[in-house]
C-alpha positions as CSV (number, residue, x, y, z in Angstrom):
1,X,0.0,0.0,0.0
2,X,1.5,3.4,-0.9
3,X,0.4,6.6,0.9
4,X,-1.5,9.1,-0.9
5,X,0.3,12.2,-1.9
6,X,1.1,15.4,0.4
7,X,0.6,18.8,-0.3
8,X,4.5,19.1,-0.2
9,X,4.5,16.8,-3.5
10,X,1.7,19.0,-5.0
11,X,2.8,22.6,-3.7
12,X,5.6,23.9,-6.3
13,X,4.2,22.3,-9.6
14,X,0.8,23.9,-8.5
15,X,2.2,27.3,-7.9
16,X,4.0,27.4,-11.4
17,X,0.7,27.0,-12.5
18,X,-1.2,29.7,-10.8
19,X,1.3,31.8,-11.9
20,X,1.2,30.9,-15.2
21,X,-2.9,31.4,-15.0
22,X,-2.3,34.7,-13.1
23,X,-0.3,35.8,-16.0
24,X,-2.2,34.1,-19.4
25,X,-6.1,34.9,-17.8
26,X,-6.7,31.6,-19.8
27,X,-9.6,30.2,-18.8
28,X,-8.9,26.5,-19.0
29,X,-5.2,27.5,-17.2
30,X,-7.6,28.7,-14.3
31,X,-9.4,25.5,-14.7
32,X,-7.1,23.2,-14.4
33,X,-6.1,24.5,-11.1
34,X,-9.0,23.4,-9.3
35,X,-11.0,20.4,-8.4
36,X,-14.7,20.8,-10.3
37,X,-16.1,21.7,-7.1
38,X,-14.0,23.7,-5.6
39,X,-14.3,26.7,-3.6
40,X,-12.2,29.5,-3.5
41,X,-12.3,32.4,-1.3
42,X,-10.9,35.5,-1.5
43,X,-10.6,36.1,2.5
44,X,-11.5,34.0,5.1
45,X,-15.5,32.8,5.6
46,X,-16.1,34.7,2.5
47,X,-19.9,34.6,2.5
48,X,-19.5,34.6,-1.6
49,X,-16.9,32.2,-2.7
50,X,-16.3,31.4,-5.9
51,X,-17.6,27.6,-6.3
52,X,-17.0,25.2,-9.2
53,X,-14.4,25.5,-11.8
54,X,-16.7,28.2,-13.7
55,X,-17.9,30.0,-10.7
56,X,-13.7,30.7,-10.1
57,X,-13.1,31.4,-13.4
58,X,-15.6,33.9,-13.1
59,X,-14.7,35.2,-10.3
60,X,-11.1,35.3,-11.3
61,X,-11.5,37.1,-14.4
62,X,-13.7,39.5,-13.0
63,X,-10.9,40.4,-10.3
64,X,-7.8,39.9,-12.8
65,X,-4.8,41.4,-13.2
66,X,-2.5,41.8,-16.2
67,X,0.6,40.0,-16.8
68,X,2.8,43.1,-16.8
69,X,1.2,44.6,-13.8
70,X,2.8,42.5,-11.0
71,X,5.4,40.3,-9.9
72,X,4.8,37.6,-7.1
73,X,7.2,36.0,-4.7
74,X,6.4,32.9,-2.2
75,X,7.8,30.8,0.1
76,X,6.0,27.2,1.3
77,X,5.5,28.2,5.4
78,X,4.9,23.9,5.8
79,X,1.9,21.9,4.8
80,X,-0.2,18.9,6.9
81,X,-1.7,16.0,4.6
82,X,-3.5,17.7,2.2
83,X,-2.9,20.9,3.0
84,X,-0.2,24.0,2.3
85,X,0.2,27.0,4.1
86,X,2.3,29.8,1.6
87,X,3.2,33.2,2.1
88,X,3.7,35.5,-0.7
89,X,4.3,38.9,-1.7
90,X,2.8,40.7,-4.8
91,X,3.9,43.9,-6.0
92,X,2.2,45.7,-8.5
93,X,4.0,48.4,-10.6
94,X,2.4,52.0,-11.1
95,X,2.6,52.9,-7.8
96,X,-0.6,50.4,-6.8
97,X,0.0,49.4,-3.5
98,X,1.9,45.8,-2.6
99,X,0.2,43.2,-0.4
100,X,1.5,40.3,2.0
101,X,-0.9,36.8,1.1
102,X,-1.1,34.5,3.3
103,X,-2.9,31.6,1.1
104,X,-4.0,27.9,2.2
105,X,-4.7,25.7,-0.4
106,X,-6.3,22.3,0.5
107,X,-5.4,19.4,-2.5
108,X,-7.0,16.2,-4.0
109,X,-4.5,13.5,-5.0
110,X,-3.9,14.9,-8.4
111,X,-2.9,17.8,-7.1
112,X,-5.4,20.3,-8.0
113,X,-6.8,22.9,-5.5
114,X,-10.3,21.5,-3.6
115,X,-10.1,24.7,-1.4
116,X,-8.3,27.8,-1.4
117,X,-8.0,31.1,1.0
118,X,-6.4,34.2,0.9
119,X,-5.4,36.5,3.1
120,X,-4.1,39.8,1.9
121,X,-2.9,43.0,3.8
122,X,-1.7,46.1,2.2
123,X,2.4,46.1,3.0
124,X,3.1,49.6,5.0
């Protein structure tokens, strides 16, 4: 019997391809990312998550952000079973303020997103 597959196994191959969704706005890249029921929220007990791959991609590309508008740096905090805990920082250029994210995404065995949370704070 083989055990089934962290989040640590599933984290960095997942966040190349958020990134890569954050900057292409493709719909199907957004997709892929996520179980087909999925919920994502955008803080904490959000009383409207996005839910289902379409509800996110909805959601997603009604919040987006263009490719040239931002950078993004993170940094795995640690991860229990299913679940990783990553800090990041995104700066956006044009003198748009920068934020601290605080994200916990919750994985299936394939390694797509069944839940995901963000925390975000303006950086001083």
């Amino acid at each position: 019997m083989t055990d089934q597959p962290s989040a640590r196994d599933h984290v960095h191959a997942w966040m190349e391809k958020y990134q890569a969704a954050w900057a292409s706005n493709e719909p199907q890249d957004i997709r892929d990312l996520f179980t087909e029921d999925a919920r994502y929220e955008t803080r904490p007990g959000d009383p409207e998550p996005w839910l289902g791959r379409d509800g996110i991609v909805d959601g997603w590309l009604a919040a987006r952000d263009e490719p040239a508008d931002w950078t993004f740096t993170w940094k795995l905090l640690g991860a229990d079973a299913d679940t990783a805990f990553i800090q990041g920082v995104t700066t956006y250029s044009a003198g748009r303020p920068s934020y601290d994210n605080l994200w916990v995404v919750r994985f299936d065995g394939a390694g797509r997103a069944a839940a995901f949370t963000e925390w975000f704070m303006e950086r001083a």
